[in-house]
C-alpha positions as CSV (number, residue, x, y, z in Angstrom):
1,X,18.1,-27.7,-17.5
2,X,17.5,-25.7,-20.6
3,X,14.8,-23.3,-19.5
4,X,13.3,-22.0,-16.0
5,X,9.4,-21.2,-16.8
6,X,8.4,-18.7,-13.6
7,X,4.5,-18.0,-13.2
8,X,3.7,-15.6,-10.3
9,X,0.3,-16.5,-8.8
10,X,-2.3,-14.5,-6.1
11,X,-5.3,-16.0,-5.3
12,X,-5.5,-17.7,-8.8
13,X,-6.7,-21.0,-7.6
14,X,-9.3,-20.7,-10.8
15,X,-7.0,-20.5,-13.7
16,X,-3.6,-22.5,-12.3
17,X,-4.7,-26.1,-12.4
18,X,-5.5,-25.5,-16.6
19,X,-2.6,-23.3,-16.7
20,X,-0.3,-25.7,-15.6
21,X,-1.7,-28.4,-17.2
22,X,-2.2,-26.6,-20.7
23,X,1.9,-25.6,-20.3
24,X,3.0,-29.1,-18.8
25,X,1.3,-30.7,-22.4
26,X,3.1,-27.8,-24.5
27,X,7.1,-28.4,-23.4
28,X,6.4,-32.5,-23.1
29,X,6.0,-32.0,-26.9
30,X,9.1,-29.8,-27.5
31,X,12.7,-30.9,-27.3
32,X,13.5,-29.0,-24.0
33,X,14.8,-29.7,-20.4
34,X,12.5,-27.3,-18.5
35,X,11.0,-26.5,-15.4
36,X,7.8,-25.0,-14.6
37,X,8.4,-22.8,-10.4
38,X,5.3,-21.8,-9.6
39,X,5.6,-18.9,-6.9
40,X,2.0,-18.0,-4.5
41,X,2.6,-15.1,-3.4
42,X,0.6,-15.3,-0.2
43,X,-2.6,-16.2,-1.6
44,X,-5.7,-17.5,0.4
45,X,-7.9,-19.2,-1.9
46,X,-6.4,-22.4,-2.2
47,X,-3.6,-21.7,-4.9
48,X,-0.7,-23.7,-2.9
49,X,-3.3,-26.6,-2.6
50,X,-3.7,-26.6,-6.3
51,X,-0.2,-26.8,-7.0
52,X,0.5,-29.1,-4.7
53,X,-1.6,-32.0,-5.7
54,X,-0.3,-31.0,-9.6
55,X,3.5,-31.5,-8.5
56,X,2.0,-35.2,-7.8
57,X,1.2,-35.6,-11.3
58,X,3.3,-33.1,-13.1
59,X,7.3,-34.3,-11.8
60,X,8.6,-30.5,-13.7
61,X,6.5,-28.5,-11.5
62,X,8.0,-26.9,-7.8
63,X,6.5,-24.7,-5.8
64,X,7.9,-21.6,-3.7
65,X,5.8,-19.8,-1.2
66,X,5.2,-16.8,0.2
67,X,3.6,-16.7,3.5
68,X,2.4,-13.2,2.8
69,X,1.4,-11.1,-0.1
70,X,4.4,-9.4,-1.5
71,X,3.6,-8.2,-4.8
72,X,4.2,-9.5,-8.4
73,X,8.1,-7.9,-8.8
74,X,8.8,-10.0,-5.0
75,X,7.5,-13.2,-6.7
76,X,9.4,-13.2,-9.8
77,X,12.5,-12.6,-8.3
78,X,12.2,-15.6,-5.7
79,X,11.1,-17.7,-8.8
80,X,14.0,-16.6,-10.6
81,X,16.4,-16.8,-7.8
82,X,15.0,-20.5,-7.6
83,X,15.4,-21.3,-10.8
84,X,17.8,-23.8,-12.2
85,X,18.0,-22.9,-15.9
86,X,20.2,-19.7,-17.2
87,X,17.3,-18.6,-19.5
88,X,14.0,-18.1,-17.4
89,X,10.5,-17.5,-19.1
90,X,8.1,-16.1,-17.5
91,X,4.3,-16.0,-17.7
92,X,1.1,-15.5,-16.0
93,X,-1.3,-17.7,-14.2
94,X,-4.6,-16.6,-15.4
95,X,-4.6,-18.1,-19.2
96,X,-4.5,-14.8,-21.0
97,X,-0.8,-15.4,-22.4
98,X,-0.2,-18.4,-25.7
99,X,1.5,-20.5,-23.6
100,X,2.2,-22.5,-26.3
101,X,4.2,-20.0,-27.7
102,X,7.3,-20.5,-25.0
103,X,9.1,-22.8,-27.4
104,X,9.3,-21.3,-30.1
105,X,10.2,-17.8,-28.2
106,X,13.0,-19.9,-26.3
107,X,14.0,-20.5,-30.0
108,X,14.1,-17.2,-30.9
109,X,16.0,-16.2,-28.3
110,X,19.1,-18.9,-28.8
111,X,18.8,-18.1,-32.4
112,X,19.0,-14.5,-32.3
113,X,21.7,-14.6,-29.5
114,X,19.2,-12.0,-27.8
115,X,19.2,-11.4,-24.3
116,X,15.9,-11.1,-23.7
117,X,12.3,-11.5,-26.2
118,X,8.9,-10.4,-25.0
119,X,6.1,-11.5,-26.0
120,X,3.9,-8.0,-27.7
121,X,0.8,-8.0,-27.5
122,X,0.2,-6.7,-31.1
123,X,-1.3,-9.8,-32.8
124,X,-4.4,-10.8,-34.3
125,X,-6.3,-11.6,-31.2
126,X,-5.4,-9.2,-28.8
127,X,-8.3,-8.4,-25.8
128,X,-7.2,-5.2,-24.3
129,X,-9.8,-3.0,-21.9
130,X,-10.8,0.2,-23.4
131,X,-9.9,2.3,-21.0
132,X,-6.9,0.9,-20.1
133,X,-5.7,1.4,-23.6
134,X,-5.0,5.2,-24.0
135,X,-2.9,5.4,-20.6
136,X,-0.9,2.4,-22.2
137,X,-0.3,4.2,-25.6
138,X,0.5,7.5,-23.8
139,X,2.9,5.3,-21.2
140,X,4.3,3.3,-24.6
141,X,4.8,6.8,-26.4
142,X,7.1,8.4,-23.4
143,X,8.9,5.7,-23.3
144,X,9.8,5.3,-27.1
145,X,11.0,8.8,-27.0
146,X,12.6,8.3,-23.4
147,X,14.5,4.6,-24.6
148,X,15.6,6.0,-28.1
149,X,13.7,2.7,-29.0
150,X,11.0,1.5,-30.5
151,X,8.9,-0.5,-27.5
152,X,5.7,-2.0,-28.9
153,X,4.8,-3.4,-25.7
154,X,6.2,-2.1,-22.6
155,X,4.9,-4.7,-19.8
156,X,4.0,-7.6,-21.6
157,X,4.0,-10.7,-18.9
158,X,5.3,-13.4,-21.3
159,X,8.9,-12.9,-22.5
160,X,12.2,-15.3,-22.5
161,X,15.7,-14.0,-21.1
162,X,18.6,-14.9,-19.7
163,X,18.9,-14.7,-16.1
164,X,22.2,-13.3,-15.1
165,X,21.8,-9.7,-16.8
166,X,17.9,-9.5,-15.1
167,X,19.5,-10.8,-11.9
168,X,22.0,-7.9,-11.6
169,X,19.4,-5.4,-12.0
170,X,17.0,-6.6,-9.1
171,X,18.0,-3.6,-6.8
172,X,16.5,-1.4,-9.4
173,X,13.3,-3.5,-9.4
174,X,10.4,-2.9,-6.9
175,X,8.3,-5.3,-5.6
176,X,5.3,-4.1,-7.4
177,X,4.4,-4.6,-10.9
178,X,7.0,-2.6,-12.0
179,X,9.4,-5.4,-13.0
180,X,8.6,-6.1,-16.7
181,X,8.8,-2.3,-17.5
182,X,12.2,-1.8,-15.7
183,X,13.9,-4.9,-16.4
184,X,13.1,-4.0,-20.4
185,X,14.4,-0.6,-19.7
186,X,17.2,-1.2,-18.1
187,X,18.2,-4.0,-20.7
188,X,17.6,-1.4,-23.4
189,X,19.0,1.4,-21.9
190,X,22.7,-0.7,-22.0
191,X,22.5,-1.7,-25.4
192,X,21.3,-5.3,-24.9
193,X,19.2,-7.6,-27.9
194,X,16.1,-7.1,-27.3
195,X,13.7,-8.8,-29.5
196,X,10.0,-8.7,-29.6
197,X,7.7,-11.0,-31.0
198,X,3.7,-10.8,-31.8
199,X,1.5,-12.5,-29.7
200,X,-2.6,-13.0,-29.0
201,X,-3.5,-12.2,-25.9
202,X,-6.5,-13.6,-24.3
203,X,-9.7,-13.1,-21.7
204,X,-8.1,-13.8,-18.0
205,X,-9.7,-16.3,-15.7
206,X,-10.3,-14.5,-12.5
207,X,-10.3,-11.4,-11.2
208,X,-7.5,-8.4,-12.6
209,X,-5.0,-7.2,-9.9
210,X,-4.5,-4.1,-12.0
211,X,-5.6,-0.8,-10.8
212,X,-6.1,1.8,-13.5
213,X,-5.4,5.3,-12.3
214,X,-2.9,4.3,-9.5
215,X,-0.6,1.6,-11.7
216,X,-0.9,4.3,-14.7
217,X,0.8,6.4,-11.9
218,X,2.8,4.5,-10.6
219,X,4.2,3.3,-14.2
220,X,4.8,6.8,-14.9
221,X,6.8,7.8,-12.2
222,X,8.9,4.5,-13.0
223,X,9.4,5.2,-16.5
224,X,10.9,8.9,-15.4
225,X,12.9,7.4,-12.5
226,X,14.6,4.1,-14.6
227,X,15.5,7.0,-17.8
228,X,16.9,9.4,-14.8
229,X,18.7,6.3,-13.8
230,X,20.3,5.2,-17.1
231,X,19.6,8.2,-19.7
232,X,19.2,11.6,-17.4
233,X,20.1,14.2,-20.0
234,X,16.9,12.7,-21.6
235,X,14.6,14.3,-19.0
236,X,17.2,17.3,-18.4
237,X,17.9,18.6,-21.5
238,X,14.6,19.3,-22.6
239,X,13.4,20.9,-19.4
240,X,16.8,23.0,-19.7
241,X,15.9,23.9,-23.2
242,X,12.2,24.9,-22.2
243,X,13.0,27.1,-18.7
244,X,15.9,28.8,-21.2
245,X,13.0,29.5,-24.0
246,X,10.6,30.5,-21.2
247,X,12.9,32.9,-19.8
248,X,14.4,34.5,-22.8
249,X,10.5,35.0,-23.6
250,X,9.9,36.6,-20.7
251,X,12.8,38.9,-20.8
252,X,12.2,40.2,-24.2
253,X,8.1,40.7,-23.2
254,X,9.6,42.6,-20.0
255,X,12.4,44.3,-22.1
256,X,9.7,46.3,-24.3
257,X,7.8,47.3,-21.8
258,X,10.8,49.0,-20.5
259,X,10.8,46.7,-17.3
260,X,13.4,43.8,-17.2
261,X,12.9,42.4,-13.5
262,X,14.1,39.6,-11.7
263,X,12.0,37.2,-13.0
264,X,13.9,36.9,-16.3
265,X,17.0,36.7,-14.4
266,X,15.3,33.8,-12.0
267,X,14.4,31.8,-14.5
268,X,17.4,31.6,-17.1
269,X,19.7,30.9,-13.5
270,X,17.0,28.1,-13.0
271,X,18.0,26.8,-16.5
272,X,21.4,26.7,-15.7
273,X,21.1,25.0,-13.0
274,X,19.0,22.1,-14.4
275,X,21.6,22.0,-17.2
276,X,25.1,21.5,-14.7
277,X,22.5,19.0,-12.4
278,X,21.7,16.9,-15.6
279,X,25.2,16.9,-16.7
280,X,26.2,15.8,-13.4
281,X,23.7,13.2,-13.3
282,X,24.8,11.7,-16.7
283,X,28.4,11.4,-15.7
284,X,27.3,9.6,-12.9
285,X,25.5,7.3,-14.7
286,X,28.1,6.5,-17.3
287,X,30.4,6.1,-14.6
288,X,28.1,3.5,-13.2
C-alpha cells in the first residue's frame, strides 16, 4: 500500500457519494496502491449508509465509525491510526478540494523527500467567504512571524505526509479543528520539509461546520499555545522587551516630575520575570 487517503465526514451524506466516486476514478487512473478510509464521525443523516453501499462497488474504500460526534482532529486520527499506507492524504468530504490533484501531490512529496505538502489555497480559482478572509490573513500573518516561516496557507484540508512524524505529535492535537494548523506547526517548528503547492479551491456541497468568531478564537489561542510549546522566547522576548520599554518610560516621565514611585520599580521586576520564565520555558523545550 502506497498511500492512505483519510476523508473525515459529519452529516455529509450530500457530497460523499460524488466525492468518493469523483476520487475512486482519479487514483484508478494513476500508478498507485491506495486506499480511500472514510471516517463518520457520528453523523445522522445517512453518511455511514452512503458509504456502505459504495464499499460494494468501490473494493479501496473502508469505513471507520464513530458512534458519536467527536470532532474533525478525533476523526483524522482514527483514520490515520487505521490506515495501512506510511504516507496518508487527507481531504475533505464536501467537493471543495481538486481531488484530482492527490497524485501528483503524492509525487511531489516522494520527489522532494518532504515530509509533509499541503495543498494552498492560492490558485486561480480559489472561493473563500469575505468575511472569513481578514481573520485568516491576520491568523496567517502571526503565524509567519511566530514560525520563522513563510505559511501561505495555514489550515488547508488537502495535504500529503508521512504518517509516523504526524503520529507522534497526536498528544499535542485536539480534537477539534485544530489539527491541520498544529500538525504544520509542529512539523515546521522541528525543521521538517514542508512543501506547499497551489491549489483551486471550490463551492462546498452542504452546510459549513466552521464557526467564525469562535474558530478565529480558538485558532488564535492554538497558534500562541503550539509556538509556547516549540518556540517560547518567540512570545517572551517581545513581551520582555515591551514591559522593559514601558517601564523605563515610565520611570523617566516619573523621574522629571521629581516623583519615581513604585510603579517604575513594578514594572521593570515584571520584565525580569517574564525574561527568566521565557528562558526557562525555552530550555525546556529544547530539552524536549
Amino acid at each position: 500500500m502506497q498511500l492512505s487517503i483519510v476523508i473525515p465526514a459529519f452529516n455529509e451524506a450530500e457530497g460523499i457519494r460524488p466525492t468518493l466516486e469523483q476520487l475512486s476514478a482519479t487514483m484508478a487512473g494513476s500508478d498507485l496502491e491506495y486506499e480511500i478510509v472514510v471516517v463518520d464521525d457520528g453523523s445522522t443523516d445517512g453518511t455511514s449508509d452512503q458509504v456502505r453501499e459504495l464499499e460494494r462497488e468501490l473494493p479501496a474504500v473502508r469505513l471507520v465509525v464513530h458512534e458519536r460526534n467527536r470532532g474533525y482532529g478525533a476523526a483524522l486520527k482514527s483514520g490515520i491510526h487505521a490506515a495501512e499506507a506510511d504516507i496518508v492524504a487527507i481531504t475533505d468530504a464536501d467537493g471543495t478540494y481538486p481531488n484530482e490533484r492527490i497524485p501528483e501531490l503524492f509525487r511531489r512529496l516522494v520527489d522532494d523527500r518532504a515530509d509533509m505538502v499541503v495543498g494552498s489555497r492560492t490558485g486561480d480559482n480559489v472561493h473563500i467567504p469575505l468575511v472569513r478572509r481578514p481573520a485568516k490573513a491576520f491568523l496567517r500573518a502571526l503565524a509567519n512571524y511566530l514560525s520563522g516561516h513563510h505559511i501561505p496557507d495555514l489550515n488547508s484540508g488537502l495535504r500529503i505526509m508521512r504518517k509516523a512524524p504526524i503520529v507522534e505529535r497526536f498528544n499535542l492535537v485536539s480534537d477539534g479543528f485544530s489539527f491541520t494548523t498544529t500538525t504544520l506547526m509542529a512539523l515546521l517548528a522541528r525543521g521538517h520539509h514542508v512543501v506547499f503547492v497551489p491549489i483551486d479551491y471550490h463551492h462546498r456541497q452542504g452546510n459549513s461546520k466552521i464557526r467564525p468568531i469562535q474558530d478565529t478564537f480558538n485558532f488564535l489561542v492554538l497558534i500562541l499555545r503550539v509556538t509556547a510549546f516549540f518556540e517560547p522566547l518567540k512570545i517572551f522576548l517581545p513581551l520582555t522587551i515591551l514591559l522593559f520599554v514601558l517601564g523605563v518610560t515610565v520611570g523617566t516621565v516619573q523621574l522629571l516630575a521629581g516623583d519615581l514611585g513604585d510603579v517604575t520599580a513594578t514594572i521593570l521586576a515584571a520584565a525580569l520575570q517574564v525574561g527568566l520564565v521565557g528562558l526557562l520555558a525555552d530550555m525546556i523545550s529544547r530539552r524536549n
